[in-house]
C-alpha positions as a LaTeX table, in Angstrom:
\begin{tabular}{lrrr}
\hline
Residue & $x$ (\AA) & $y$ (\AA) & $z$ (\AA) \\
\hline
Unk1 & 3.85 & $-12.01$ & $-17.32$ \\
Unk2 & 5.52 & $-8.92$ & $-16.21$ \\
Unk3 & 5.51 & $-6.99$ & $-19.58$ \\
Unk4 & 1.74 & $-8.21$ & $-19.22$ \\
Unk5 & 0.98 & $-6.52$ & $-15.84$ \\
Unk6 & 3.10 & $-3.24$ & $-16.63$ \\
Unk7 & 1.33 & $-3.00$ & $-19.99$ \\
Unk8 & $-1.93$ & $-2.97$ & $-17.94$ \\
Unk9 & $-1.19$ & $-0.86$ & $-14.56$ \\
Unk10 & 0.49 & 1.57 & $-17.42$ \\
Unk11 & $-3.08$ & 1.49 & $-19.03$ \\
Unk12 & $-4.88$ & 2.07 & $-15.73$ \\
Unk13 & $-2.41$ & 5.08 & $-14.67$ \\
Unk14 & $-3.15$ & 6.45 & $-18.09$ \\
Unk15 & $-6.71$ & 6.31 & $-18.15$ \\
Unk16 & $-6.76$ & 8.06 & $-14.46$ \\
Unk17 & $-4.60$ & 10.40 & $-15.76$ \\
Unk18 & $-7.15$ & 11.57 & $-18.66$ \\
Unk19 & $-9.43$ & 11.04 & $-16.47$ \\
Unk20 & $-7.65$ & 14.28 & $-13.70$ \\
Unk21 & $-7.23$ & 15.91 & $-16.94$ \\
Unk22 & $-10.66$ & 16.32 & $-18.56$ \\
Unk23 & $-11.93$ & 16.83 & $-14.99$ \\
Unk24 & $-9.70$ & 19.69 & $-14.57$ \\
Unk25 & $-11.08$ & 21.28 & $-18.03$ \\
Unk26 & $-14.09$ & 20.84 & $-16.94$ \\
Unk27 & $-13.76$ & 21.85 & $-13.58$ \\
Unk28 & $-11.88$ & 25.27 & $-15.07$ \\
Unk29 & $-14.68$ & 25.72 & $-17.57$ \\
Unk30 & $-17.50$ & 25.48 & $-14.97$ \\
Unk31 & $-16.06$ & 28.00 & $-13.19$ \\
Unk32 & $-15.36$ & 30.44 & $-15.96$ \\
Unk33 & $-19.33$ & 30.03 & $-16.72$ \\
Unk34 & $-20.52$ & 30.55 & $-13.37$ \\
Unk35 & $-22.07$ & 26.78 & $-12.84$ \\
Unk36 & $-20.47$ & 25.34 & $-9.73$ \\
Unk37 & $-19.10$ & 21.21 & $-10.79$ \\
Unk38 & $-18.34$ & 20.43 & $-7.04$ \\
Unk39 & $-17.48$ & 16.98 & $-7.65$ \\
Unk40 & $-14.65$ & 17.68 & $-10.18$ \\
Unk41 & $-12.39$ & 18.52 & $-7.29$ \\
Unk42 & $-12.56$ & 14.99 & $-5.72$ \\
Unk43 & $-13.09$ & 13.02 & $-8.81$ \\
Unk44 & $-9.40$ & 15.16 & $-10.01$ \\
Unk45 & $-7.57$ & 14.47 & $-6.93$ \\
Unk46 & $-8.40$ & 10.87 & $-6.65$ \\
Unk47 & $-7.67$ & 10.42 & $-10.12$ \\
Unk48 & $-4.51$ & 12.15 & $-10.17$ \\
Unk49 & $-3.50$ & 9.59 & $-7.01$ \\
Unk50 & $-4.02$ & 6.16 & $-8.84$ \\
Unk51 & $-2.40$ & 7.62 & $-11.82$ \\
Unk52 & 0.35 & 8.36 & $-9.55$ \\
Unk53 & 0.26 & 5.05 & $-8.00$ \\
Unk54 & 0.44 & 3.12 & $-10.74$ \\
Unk55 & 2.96 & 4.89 & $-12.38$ \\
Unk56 & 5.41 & 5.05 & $-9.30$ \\
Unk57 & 5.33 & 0.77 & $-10.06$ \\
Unk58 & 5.45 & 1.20 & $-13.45$ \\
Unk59 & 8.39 & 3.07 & $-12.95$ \\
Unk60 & 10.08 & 0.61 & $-10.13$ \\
Unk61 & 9.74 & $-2.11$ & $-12.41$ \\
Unk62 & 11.63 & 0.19 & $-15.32$ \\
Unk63 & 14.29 & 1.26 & $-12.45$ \\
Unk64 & 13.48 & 4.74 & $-13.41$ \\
Unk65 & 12.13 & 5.81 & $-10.11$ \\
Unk66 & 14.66 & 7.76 & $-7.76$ \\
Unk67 & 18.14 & 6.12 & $-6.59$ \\
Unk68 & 21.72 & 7.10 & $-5.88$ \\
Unk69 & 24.02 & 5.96 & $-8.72$ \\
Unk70 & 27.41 & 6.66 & $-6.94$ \\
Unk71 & 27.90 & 3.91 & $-6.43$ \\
Unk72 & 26.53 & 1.88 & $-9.34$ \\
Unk73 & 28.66 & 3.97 & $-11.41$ \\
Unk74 & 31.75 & 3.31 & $-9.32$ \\
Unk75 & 31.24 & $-0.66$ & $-9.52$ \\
Unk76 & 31.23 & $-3.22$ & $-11.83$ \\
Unk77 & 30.56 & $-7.30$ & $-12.08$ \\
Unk78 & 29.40 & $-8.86$ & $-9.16$ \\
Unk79 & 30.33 & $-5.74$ & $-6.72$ \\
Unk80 & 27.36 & $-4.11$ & $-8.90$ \\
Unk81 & 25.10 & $-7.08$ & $-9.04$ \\
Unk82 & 25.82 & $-7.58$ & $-5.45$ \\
Unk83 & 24.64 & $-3.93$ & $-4.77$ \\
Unk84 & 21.64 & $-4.13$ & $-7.38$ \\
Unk85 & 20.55 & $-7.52$ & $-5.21$ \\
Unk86 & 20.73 & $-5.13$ & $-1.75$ \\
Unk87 & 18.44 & $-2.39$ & $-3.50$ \\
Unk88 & 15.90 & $-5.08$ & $-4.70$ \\
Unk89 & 15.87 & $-6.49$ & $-0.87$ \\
Unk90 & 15.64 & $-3.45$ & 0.47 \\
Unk91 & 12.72 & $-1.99$ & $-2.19$ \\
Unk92 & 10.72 & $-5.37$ & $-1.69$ \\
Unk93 & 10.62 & $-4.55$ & 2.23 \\
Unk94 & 9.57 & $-1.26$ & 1.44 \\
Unk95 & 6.89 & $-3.19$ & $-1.26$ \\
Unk96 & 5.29 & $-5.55$ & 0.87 \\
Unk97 & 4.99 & $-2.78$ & 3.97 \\
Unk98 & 3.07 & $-0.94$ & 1.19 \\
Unk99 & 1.30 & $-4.18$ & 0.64 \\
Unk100 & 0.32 & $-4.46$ & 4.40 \\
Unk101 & $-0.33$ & $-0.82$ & 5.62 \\
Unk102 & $-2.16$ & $-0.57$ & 2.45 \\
Unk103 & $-4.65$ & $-3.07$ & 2.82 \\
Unk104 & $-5.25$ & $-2.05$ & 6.72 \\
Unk105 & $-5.82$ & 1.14 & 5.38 \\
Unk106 & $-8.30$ & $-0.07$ & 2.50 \\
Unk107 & $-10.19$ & $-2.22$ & 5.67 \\
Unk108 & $-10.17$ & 1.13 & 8.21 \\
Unk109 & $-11.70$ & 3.36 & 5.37 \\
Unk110 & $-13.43$ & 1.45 & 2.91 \\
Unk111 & $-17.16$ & 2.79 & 4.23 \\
Unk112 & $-16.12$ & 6.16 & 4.28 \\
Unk113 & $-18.09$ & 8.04 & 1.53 \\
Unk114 & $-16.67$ & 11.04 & $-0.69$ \\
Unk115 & $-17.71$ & 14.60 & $-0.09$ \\
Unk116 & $-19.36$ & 15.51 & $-3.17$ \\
Unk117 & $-20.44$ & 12.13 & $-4.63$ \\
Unk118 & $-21.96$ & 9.86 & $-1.61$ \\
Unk119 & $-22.43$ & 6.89 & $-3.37$ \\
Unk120 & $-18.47$ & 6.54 & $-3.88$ \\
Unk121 & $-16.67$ & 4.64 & $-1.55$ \\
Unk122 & $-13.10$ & 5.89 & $-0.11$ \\
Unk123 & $-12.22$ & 2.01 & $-0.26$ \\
Unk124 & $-12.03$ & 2.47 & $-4.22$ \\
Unk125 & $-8.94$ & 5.31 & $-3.83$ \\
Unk126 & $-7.49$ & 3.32 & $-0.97$ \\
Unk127 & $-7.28$ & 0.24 & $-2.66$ \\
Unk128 & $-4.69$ & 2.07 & $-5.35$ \\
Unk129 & $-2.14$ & 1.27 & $-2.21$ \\
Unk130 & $-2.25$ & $-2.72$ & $-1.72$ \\
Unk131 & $-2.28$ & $-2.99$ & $-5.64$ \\
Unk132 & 0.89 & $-0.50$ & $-6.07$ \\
Unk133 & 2.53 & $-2.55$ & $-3.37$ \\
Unk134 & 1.57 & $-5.89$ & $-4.53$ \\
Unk135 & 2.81 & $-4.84$ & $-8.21$ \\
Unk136 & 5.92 & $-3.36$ & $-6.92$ \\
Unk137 & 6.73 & $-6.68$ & $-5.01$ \\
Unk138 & 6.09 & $-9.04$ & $-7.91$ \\
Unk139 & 8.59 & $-6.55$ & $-9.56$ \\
Unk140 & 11.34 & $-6.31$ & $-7.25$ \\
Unk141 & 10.74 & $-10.21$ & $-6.84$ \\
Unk142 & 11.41 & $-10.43$ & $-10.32$ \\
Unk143 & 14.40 & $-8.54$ & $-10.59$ \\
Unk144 & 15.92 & $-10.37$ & $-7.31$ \\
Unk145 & 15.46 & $-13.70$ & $-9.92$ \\
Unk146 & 17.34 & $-12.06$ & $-12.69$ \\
Unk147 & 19.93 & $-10.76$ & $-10.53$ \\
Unk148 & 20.51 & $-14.21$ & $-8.49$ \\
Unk149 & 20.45 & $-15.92$ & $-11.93$ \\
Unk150 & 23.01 & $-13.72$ & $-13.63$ \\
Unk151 & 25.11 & $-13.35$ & $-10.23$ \\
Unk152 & 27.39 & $-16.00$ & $-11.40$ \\
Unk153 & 28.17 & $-15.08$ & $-14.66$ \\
Unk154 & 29.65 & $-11.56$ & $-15.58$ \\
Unk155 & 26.43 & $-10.08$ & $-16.98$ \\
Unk156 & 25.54 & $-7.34$ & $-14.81$ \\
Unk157 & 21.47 & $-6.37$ & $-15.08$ \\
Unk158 & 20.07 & $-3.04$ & $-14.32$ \\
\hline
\end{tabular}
């Protein structure tokens, strides 16, 4: 199930992704021609945010995102499981804060209406929060499993 949702918030983040980057051509292009695109700016920025978003919990789940290896380089067994099993506790505090703020925020803004393009709701960017904290919890949950399940034996998981 986890290979499942990464495979698909991956797909998402791309898709916004292409989606900042053809509205930045054509943003660039309109302007070289003299035709003002006003929307392009909003449409790239909130974009370029869920692509972020998504990818910053793709990237938790790969344990690629930022982190001080001192010490995991230092240890090894269960002093580096032990440590890994801290940093997952820690990370799914962090997660489900996300989670939380993120869906207060979604409620406070969600009738707000973009600049350019009225008929957009702000509730569609905010909502990239509460999903990249919900992902990021299921996981760090996941990866608290694997490390509680391996703690006993030698195997140390990353």
């Amino acid at each position: 199930m986890i290979k499942w949702l990464e495979r698909i918030q991956l797909t998402i983040g791309v898709l916004f992704l292409l989606t900042f980057f053809v509205t930045i051509v054509i943003q660039v292009i309109t302007r070289i021609s003299g035709v003002s695109a006003i929307w392009t700016e909003e449409v790239a920025t909130y974009s370029f945010i869920w692509s972020v978003f998504m990818g910053a919990a793709v990237m938790l789940n790969r344990r690629e995102h930022f982190q001080f290896d001192f010490l995991l380089k230092k240890l090894k067994g269960k002093s580096k499981n032990s440590l890994f099993l801290f940093n997952d506790l820690l990370l799914l505090a962090f997660s489900l804060a996300i989670f939380y703020f993120g869906i207060q925020a979604v409620q406070n803004f969600w009738s707000y209406t973009w600049t350019s393009l009225e008929q957009m709701k702000m509730g569609y960017v905010w909502i990239s929060i509460p999903i990249m904290g919900a992902t990021m919890s299921i996981y760090t949950i996941a990866h608290i499993f694997r490390n509680i399940k391996n703690f006993n034996s030698e195997e140390v998981t990353e």
